[in-house]
C-alpha positions in Angstrom: 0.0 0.0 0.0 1.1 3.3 -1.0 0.6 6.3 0.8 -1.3 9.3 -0.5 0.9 11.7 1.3 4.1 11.8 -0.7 7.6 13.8 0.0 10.6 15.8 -0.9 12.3 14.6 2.7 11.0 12.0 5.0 12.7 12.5 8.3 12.6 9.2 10.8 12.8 10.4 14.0 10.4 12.9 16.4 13.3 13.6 18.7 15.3 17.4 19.4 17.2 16.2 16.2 14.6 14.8 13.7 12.1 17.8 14.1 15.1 20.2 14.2 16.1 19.3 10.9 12.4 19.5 9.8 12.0 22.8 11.4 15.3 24.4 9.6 14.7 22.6 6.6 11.4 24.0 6.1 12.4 27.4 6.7 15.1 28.0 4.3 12.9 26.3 1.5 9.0 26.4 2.3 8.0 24.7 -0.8 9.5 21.4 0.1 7.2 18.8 1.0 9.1 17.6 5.1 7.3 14.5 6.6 8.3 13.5 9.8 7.6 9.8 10.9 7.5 9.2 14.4 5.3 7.8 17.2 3.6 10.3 19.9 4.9 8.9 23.1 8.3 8.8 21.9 9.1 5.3 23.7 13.0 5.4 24.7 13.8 8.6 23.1 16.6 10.2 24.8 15.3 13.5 23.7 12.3 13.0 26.3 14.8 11.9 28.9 17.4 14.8 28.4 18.7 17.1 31.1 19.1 19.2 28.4 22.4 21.1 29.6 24.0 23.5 26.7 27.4 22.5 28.3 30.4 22.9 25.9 33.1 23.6 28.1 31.9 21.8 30.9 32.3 18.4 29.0 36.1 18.9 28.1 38.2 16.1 28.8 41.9 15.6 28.6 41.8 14.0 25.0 39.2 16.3 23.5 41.9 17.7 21.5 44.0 15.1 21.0 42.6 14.2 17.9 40.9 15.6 15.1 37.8 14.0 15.4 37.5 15.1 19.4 38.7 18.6 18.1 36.2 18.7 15.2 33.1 17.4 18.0 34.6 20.0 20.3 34.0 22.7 17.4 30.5 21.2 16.7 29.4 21.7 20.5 31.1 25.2 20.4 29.0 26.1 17.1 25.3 24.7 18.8 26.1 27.1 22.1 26.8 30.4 19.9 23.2 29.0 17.8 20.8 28.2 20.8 20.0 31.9 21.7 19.1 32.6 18.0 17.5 29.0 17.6 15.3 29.4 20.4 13.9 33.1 18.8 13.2 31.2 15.7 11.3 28.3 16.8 9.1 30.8 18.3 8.7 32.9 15.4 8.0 29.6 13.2 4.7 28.8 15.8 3.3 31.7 14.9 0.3 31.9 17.7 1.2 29.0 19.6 4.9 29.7 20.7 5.7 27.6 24.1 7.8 29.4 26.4 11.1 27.4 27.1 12.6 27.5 30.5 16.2 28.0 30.5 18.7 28.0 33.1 22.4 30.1 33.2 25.3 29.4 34.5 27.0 25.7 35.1 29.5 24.9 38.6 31.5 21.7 38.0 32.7 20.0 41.2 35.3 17.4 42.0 34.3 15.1 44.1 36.7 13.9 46.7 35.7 10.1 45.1 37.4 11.0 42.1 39.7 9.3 41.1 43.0 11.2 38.2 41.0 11.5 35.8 38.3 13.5 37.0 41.6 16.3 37.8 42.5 15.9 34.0 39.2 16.9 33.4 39.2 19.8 35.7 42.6 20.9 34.3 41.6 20.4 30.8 38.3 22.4 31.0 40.4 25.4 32.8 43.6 25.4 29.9 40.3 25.1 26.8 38.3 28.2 28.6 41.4 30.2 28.4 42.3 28.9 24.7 39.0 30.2 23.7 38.2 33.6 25.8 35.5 31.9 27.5 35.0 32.8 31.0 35.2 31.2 34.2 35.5 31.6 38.0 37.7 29.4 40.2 35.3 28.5 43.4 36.3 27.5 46.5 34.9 24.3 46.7 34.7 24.2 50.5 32.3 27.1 50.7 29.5 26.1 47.9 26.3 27.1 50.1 24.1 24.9 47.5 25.5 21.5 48.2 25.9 19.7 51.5 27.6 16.9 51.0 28.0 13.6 53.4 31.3 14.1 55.7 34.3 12.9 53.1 32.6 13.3 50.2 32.9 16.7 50.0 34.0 18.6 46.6 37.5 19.0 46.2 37.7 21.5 43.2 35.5 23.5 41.2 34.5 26.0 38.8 31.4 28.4 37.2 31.2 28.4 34.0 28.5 31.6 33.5 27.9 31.3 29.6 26.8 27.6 30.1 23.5 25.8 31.5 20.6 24.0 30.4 16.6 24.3 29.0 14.2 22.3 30.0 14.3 19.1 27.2 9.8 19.0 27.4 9.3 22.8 27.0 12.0 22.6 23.6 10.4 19.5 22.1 6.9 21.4 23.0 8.4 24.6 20.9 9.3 22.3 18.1 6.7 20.3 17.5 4.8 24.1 17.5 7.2 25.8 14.8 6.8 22.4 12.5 3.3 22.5 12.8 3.8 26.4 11.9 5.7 25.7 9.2 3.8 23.1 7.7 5.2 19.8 8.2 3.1 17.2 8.1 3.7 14.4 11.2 2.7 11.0 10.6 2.3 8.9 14.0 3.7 5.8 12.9 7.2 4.0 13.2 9.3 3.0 10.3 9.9 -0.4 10.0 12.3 -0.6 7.0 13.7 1.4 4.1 12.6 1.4 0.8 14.9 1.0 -2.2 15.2 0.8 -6.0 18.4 0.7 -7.9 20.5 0.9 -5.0 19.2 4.2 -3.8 16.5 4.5 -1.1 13.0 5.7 -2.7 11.1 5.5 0.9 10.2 4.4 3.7 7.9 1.4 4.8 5.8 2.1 8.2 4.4 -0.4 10.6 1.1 0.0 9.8 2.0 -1.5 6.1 1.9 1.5 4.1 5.0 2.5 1.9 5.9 6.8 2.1 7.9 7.9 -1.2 10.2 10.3 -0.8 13.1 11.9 -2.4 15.7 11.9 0.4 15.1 9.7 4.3 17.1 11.2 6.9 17.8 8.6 10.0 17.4 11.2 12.8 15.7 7.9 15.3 17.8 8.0 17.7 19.1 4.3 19.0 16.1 3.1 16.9 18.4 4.0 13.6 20.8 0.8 14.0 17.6 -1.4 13.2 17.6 0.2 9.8 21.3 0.8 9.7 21.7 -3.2 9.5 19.0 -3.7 6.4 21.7 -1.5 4.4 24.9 -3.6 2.6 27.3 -4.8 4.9 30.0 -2.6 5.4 28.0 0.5 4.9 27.4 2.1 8.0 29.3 0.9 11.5 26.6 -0.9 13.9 24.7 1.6 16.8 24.6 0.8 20.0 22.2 2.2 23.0 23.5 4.4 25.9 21.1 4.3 28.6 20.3 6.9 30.6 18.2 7.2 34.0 17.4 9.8 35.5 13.9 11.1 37.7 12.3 15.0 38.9 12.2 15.8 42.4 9.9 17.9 44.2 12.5 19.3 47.3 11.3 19.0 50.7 14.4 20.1 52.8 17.2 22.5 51.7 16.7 24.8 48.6 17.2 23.5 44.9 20.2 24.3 43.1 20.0 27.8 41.2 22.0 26.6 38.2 23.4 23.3 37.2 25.3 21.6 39.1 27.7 19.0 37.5 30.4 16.4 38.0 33.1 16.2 34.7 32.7 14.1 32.3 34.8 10.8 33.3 36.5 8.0 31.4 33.4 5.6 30.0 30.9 8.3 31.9 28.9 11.4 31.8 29.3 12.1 35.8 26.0 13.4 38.3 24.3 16.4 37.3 21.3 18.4 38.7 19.3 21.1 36.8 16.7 23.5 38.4 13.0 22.9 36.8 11.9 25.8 39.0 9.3 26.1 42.4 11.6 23.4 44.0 11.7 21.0 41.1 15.0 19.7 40.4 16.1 17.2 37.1 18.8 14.5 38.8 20.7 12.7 36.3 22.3 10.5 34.4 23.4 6.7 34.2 25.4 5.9 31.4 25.6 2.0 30.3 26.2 1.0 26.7 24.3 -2.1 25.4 23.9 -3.6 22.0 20.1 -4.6 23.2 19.5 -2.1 25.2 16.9 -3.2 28.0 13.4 -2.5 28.9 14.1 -0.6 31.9 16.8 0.6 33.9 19.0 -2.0 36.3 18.2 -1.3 40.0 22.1 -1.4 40.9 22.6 1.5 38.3 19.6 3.3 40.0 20.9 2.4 43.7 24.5 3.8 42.4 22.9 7.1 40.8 20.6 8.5 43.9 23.6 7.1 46.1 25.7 9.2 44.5 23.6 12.5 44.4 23.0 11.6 48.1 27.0 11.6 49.1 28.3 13.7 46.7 26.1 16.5 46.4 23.4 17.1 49.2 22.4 14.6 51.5 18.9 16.5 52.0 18.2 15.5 48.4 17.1 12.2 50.7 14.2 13.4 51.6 13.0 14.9 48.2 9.9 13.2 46.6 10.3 11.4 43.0 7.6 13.3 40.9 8.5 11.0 37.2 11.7 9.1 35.9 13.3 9.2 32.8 14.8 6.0 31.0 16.3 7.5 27.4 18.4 5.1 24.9 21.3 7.6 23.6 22.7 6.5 20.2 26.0 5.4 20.3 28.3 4.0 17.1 31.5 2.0 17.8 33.9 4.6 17.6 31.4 7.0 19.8 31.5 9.4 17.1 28.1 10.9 15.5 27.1 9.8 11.9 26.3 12.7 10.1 25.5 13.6 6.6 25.6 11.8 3.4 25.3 7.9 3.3 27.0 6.1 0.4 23.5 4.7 -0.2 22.5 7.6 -2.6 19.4 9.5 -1.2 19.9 8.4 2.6 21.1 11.0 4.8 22.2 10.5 8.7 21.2 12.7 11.7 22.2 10.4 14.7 24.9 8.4 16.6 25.5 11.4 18.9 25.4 9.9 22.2 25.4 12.5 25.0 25.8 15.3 22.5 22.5 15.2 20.1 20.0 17.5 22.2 22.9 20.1 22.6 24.2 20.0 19.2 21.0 19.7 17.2 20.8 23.2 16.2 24.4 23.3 14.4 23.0 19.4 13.1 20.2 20.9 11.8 21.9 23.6 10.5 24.0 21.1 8.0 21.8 18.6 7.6 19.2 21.5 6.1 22.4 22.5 4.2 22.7 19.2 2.4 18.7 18.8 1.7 18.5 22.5 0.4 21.2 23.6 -1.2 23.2 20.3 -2.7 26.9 19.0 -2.2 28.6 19.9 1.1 31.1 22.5 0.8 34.5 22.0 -0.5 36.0 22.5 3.6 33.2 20.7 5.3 34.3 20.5 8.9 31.7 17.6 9.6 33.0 15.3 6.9 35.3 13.1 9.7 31.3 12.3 10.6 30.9 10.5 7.5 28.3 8.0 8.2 30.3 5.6 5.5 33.7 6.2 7.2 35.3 3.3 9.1 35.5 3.7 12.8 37.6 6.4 13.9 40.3 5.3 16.1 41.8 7.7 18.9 44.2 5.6 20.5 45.7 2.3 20.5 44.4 -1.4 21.1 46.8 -1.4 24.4 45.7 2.4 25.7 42.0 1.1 24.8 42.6 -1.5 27.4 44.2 1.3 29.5 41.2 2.9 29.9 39.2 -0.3 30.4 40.3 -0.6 33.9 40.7 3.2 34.6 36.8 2.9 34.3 36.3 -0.3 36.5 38.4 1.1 39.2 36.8 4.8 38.9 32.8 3.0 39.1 34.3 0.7 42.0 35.8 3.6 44.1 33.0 5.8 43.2 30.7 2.8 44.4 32.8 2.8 47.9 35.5 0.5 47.1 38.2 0.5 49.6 41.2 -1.8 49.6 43.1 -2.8 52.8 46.5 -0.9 52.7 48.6 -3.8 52.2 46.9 -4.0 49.0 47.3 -2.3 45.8 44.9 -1.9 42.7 47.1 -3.1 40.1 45.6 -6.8 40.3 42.4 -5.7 39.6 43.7 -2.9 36.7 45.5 -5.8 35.4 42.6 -8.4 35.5 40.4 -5.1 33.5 43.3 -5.4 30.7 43.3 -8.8 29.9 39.5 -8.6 29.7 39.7 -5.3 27.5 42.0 -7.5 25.2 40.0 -10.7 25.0 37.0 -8.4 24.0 39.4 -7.2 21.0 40.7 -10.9 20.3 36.7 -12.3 20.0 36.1 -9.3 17.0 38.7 -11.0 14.7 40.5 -7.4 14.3 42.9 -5.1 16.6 40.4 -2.2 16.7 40.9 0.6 19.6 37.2 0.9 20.8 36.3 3.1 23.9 35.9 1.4 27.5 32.0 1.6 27.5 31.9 0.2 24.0 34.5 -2.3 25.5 31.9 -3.0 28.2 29.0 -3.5 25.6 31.1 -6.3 24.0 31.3 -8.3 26.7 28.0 -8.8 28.0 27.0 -9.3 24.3 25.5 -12.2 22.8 27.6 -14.3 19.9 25.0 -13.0 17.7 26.1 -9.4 18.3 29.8 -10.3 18.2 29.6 -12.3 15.0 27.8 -9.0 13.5 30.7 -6.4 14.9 33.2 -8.8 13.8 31.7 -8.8 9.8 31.9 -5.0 10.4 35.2 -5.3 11.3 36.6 -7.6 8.5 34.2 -5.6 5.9 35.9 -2.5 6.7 39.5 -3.4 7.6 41.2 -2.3 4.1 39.0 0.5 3.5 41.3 4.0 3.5 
């Protein structure tokens, strides 16, 4: 069965991303016929689940510029922050009468927790010596004086810093605005879910939905989310590296003792880990997040011992009279995540087939500068001769940042930092080395069961060994597909 409705650009996805790209796309060229595919309650989007935080700076690491694929994601996250202000004015200009207001939130203090292990410093360090590269201001803050946090005895912060520029909007209130500014701008939504893609001649033609009916169109963008790696293996093998789903919990609390933080309130971003963060919702109501665990099949719900280890952590760490705050709703979001943790963006060698996902943490943050390209490519043809997205190639092979041995490095950094974190204390007589050690060889057997020496990232690492031989065999084909491409 064929649809009636027909397109110039399907879009798969309802997310920040996939109505973003409508949204922009539509308003640099209004004649274009946008359909945007996506079910109402958004099951597992991470979108619905987001924190939301417009942090740039505040997620520097020590190897963000070590290569130039961290250097060029770096640039990307710089590019959304200067865009949201704008982005924000033009989504409400694009509802017309029906503009939702969007709660936003200034200014961002990251703390050390006294937990952390040397690689929570690097991060400190690195986010100090990249706001000084780039004129971007910050305050030093005496981290035994933050009035807003009261944490346990000994788990008190050790560092931190404000970053002014930086902070959050609330995720509901955006998705709210741009679901408004499509319907504005004419975009037609179809409440479905896209089961497979449609192809003739080796381009894709379409889309097929669950209800049975095929959508024509002249270009499908993948903006789904996690849900993307379903379609991602009906294409060639070899085409496009698997996805994988982050998951995320997190939960709104109504504050019953102590005051809610005025501005985020963050941990740096660790090895394998996106840290604790809190985010004021207003009149008491504070956004507590996020879990990060990387599966292949990602499932239903969160893992109590990840939920025990996230409001343990607020608890300790942050303010022990977040206790006695009431739960109002939790979030469980499934973050897309490719192989080499990079985002697949653009072009697909499959002609016709363009990518908006594989973003991970970064997709609600970055979706205006996404958008921004993505509309580029629809609209206006080839990408530009200096295109400073192309390492994002969705056809690329994994991007590797390191080697097979420092992957396995940084394997056991991120055991030991989730085991201290979790209150792992060893008798003085005894080292952590056996157990780092232990961490390597696993990290390396993980590399020896894929058939090739490819570097992948701890929580990717992490993934592949709690997968099934299914999943292995189907990374491993990857893997020996791509091994002698340039």
């Amino acid at each position: 069965m064929v649809m009636v409705v027909t397109a110039d650009v399907v879009i798969v996805g309802n997310g920040a991303l996939g109505l973003s790209v409508a949204v922009e796309t539509a308003l640099r060229d209004r004649s274009l016929r946008i359909v945007v595919v996506g079910s109402e309650a958004r099951p597992g989007s991470a979108s619905v689940a987001a924190g939301a935080m417009l942090n740039c700076f505040a997620e520097v690491t020590g190897r963000t510029g070590e290569h130039p694929a961290s250097r060029a994601k770096f640039a990307l996250a710089r590019e959304a922050a200067r865009l949201w202000p704008g982005w924000l004015e033009r989504l409400a200009e694009a509802a017309r009468h029906v503009a939702v207001p969007v709660r936003s939130t200034r200014g961002t203090l990251v703390v050390l927790g006294a937990r952390s292990t040397g690689d929570g410093v690097g991060s400190m360090r690195a986010i100090r010596a990249a706001a000084e590269e780039h004129g971007e201001p910050f305050q030093d803050v005496d981290p035994y004086g933050i009035g807003v946090l009261e944490a346990e005895a000994g788990d008190q912060p050790v560092d931190a810093l404000y970053l002014e520029n930086e902070g959050a909007v609330d995720a509901r209130h955006v998705l709210a605005s741009l679901d408004a500014a499509a319907s504005g701008l004419g975009v037609t939504r179809v409440a479905d879910e896209v089961v497979s893609l449609v192809t003739a001649k080796d381009a894709v033609t379409g889309v097929r939905l669950s209800s049975g009916a095929t959508l024509p169109a002249g270009a499908v963008v993948l903006a789904t989310g996690a849900a993307s790696g379903r379609l991602i293996e009906q294409l060639p093998p070899g085409t496009v590296q698997p996805l994988l789903s982050g998951t995320g919990v997190a939960l709104e609390t109504q504050r019953v003792r102590g005051e809610a933080v005025p501005y985020v309130v963050r941990t740096p971003t660790l090895v394998g880990g996106c840290g604790l963060h809190a985010v004021p919702l207003g009149n008491g109501v504070e956004y507590l997040g996020a879990t990060n665990h990387v599966y292949f099949d990602a499932p239903a719900g969160p893992r109590l011992g990840i939920v025990q280890a996230l409001l343990s952590g607020y608890i300790a760490q942050f303010d022990r009279n977040i206790a006695f705050s009431a739960v109002r709703r939790w979030h469980y979001g499934l973050r897309p995540v490719t192989l080499d943790t990079f985002p697949l963006l653009g072009r697909a060698p499959v002609p016709r087939l363009f990518f908006a996902t594989g973003t991970y943490r970064d997709g609600f943050h970055s979706a205006p500068a996404i958008a921004r390209h993505l509309a580029g490519l629809l609209t206006d043809g080839p990408a530009p001769e200096h295109d400073p997205y192309a390492v994002f190639a969705p056809g690329r092979k994994p991007i590797e940042t390191m080697t097979v041995d420092d992957a396995a490095e940084r394997f056991a950094q991120m055991a030991l930092l989730v085991a201290v974190e979790r209150g792992m204390r060893l008798p003085y007589i005894f080292g952590a080395e056996p157990i780092a050690a232990a961490c390597r060889q696993r990290a390396l057997e993980c590399v020896e069961q894929l058939g090739v020496p490819v570097a992948l990232a701890p929580e990717i690492l992490g993934a592949v060994s709690e997968a099934d031989a299914n999943r292995i065999r189907q990374v491993a084909d990857y893997l020996s597909t791509v091994a002698t491409r340039p």
